[in-house]
C-alpha positions as CSV (number, residue, x, y, z in Angstrom):
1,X,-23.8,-52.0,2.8
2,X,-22.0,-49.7,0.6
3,X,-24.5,-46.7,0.8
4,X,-23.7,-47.4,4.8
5,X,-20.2,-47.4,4.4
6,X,-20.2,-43.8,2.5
7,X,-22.6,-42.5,5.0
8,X,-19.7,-43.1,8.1
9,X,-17.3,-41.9,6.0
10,X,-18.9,-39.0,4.9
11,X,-19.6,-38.5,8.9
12,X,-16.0,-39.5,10.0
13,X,-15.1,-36.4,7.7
14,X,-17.0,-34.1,9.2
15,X,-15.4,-35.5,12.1
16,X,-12.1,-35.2,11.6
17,X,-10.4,-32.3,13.2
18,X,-9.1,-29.2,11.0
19,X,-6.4,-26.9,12.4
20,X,-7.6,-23.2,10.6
21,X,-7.2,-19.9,11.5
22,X,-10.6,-17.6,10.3
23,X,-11.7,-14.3,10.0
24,X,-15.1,-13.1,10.6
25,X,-17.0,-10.6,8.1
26,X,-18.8,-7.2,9.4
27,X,-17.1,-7.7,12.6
28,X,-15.7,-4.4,12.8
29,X,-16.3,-3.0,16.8
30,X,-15.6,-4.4,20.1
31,X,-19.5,-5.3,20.9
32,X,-19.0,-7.8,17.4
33,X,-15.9,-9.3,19.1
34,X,-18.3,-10.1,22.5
35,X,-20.6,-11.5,20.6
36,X,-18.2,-13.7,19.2
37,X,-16.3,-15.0,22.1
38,X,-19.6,-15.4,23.6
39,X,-20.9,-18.6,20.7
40,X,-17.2,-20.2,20.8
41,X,-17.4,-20.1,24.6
42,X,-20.5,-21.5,24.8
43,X,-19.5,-24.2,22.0
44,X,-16.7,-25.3,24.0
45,X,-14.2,-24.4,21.2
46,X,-10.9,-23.3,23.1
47,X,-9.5,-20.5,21.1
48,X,-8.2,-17.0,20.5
49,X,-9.2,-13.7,19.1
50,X,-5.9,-12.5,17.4
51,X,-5.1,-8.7,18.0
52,X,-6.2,-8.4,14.2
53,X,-9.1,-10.3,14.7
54,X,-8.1,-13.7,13.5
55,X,-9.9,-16.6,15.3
56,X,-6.8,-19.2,15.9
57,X,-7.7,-22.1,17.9
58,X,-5.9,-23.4,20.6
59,X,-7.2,-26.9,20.2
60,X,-8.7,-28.7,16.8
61,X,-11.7,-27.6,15.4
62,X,-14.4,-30.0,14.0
63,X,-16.3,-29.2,10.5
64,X,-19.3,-30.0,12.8
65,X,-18.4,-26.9,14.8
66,X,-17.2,-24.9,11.8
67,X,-20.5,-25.2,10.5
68,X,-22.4,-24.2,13.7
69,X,-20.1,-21.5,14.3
70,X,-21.3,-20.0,10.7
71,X,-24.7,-20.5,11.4
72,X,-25.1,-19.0,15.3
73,X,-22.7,-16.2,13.5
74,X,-25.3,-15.6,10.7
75,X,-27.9,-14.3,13.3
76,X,-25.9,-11.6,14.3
77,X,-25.1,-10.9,10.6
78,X,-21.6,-11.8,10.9
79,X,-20.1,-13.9,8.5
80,X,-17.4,-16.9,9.2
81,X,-14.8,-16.6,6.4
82,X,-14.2,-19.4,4.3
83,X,-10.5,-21.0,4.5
84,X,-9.1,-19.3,0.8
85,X,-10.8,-15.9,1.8
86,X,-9.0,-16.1,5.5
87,X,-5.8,-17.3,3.9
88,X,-5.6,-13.8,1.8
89,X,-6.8,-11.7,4.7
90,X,-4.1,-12.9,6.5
91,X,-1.3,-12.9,3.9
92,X,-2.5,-8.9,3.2
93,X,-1.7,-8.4,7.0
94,X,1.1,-10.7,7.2
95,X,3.1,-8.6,4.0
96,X,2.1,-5.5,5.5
97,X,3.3,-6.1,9.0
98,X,6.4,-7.4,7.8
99,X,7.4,-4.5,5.6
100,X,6.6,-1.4,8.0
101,X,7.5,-3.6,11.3
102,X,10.5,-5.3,10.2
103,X,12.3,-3.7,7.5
104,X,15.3,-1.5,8.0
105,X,13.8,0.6,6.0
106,X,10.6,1.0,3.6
107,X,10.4,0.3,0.0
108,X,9.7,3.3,-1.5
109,X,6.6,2.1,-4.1
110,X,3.4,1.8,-3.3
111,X,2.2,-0.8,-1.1
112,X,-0.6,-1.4,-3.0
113,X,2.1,-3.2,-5.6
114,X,3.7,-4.9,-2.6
115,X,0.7,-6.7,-2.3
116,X,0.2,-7.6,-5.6
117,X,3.6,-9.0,-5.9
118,X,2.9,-11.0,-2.8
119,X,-0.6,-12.3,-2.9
120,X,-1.7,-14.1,-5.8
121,X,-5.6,-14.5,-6.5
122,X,-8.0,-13.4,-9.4
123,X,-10.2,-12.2,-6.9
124,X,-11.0,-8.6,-7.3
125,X,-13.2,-8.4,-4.2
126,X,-10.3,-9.0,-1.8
127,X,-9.8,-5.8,-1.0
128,X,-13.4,-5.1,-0.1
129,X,-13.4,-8.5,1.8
130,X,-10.3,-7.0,3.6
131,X,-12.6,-3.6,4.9
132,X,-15.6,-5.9,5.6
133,X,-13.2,-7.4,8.0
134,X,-11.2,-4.5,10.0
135,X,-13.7,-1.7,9.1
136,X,-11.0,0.0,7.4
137,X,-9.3,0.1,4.0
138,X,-5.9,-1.4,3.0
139,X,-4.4,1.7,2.9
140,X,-5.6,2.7,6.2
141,X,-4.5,-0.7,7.5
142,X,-1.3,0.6,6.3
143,X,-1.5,4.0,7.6
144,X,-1.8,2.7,11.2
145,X,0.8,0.2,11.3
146,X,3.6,3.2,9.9
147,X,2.5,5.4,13.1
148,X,2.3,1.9,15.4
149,X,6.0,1.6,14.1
150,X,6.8,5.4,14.8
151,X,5.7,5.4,18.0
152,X,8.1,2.2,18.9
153,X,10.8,4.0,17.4
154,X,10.3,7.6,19.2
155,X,9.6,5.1,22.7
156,X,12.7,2.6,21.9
157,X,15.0,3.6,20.0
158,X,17.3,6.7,20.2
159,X,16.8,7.9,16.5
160,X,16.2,11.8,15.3
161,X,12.7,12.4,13.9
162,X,13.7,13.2,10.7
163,X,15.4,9.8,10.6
164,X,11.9,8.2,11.6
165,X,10.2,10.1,8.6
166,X,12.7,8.7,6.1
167,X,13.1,5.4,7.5
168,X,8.8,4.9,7.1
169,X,9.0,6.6,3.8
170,X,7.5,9.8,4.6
171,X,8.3,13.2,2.0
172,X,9.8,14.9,5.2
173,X,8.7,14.9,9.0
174,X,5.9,17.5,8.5
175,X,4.1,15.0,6.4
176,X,4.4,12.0,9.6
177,X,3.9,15.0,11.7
178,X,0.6,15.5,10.1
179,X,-0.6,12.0,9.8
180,X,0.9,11.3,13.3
181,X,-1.7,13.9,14.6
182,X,-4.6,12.8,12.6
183,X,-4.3,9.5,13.4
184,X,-3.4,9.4,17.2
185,X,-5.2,13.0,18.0
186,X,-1.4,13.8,19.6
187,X,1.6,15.0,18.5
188,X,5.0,13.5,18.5
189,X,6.4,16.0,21.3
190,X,3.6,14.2,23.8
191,X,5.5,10.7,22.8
192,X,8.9,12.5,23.6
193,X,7.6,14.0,26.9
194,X,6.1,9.9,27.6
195,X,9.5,8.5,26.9
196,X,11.2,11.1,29.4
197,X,8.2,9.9,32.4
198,X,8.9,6.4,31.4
199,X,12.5,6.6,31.5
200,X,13.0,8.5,35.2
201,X,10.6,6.0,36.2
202,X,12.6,2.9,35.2
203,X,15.6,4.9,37.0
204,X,13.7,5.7,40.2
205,X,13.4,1.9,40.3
206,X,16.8,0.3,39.4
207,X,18.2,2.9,42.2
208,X,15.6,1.8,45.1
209,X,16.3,-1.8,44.3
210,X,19.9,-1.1,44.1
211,X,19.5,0.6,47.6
212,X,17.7,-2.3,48.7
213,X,20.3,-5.4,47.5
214,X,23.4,-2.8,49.4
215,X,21.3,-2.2,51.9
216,X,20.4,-6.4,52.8
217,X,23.9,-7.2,51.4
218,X,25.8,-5.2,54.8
219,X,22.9,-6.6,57.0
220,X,24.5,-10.1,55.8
């Protein structure tokens, strides 16, 4: 009786729903991220791929279909995360995302210290784990979200380029020039030249609507 009573507990366990959020390992290319959406579809699990790759499920999640999830994973060689693994992936995104997103302006250290300070584990493999995920190292991580940031600013904001290289912490603008280009293939003149398009376009349609409202207004 009691070995029967352990057993439905042990399955009422499995059971029980989880709410996680998980990263997958190796799955670093959009073919990786069909794959993926392919098994959860055709487990039923209701969820969404984060744009940083971050499975986050709209509904609970059963240990029953965490562990199928691994193992129909594991024959494409991807690897399901485990929750203390996802937990620091994510924190390593979160901290970066909120300093070059939504500071006023930069720390001027290395990031590599601002995560320290903010992520506590004894595991030295994190930041390996963290490339096995995005197919990119932490500091490239980085590198992309500064010129993500500097491209909001030149869109959205009315701010000199030399302000935009010392707000992200950059020597001088040459130096965001420089990464700017290497990392979009463009140069910040092309972002200027979009604003202008995007800008005479907004105009050309708050003045036809304008036309439009005067225009049914005196017909009324």
């Amino acid at each position: 009786m009691y070995k029967s009573n352990s057993k439905s507990s042990n399955n009422k366990r499995n059971l029980d729903a989880v709410r996680k959020k998980f990263y997958v390992k190796y799955m670093v290319c959009l073919r990786d991220q069909l794959i993926l959406k392919s098994i959860l579809n055709e487990q039923g699990v209701k969820c969404n791929i984060s744009p940083h790759g971050a499975i986050e499920c709209f509904d609970d999640i059963t240990e029953v279909q965490i562990n199928e999830l691994k193992k129909r994973l594991r024959k494409s060689g991807l690897i399901l995360l485990n929750e203390k693994e996802s937990m620091l992936i994510d924190r390593i995104i979160n901290t970066i995302v909120e300093f070059v997103h939504y500071s006023d302006s930069l720390p001027k250290l290395d990031f590599m210290d601002i995560i320290s300070e903010h992520i506590v584990s004894d595991n030295e493999s994190v930041l390996q784990i963290f490339s096995d995920v995005k197919g990119m190292s932490v500091l490239q991580f980085i590198v992309t979200q500064k010129i993500e940031r500097a491209k909001e600013l030149m869109l959205y904001e009315d701010m000199a380029y030399d302000d935009i290289a010392e707000l992200l912490n950059y020597k001088n603008r040459d130096y965001l020039t420089a990464q700017f280009k290497k990392t979009t293939g463009l140069t910040p003149a092309y972002f200027k030249r979009l604003k202008e398009e995007r800008m005479k376009i907004a105009e050309t349609y708050i003045r036809e609507h304008r036309h439009d409202a005067t225009g049914a207004s005196s017909r009324n």
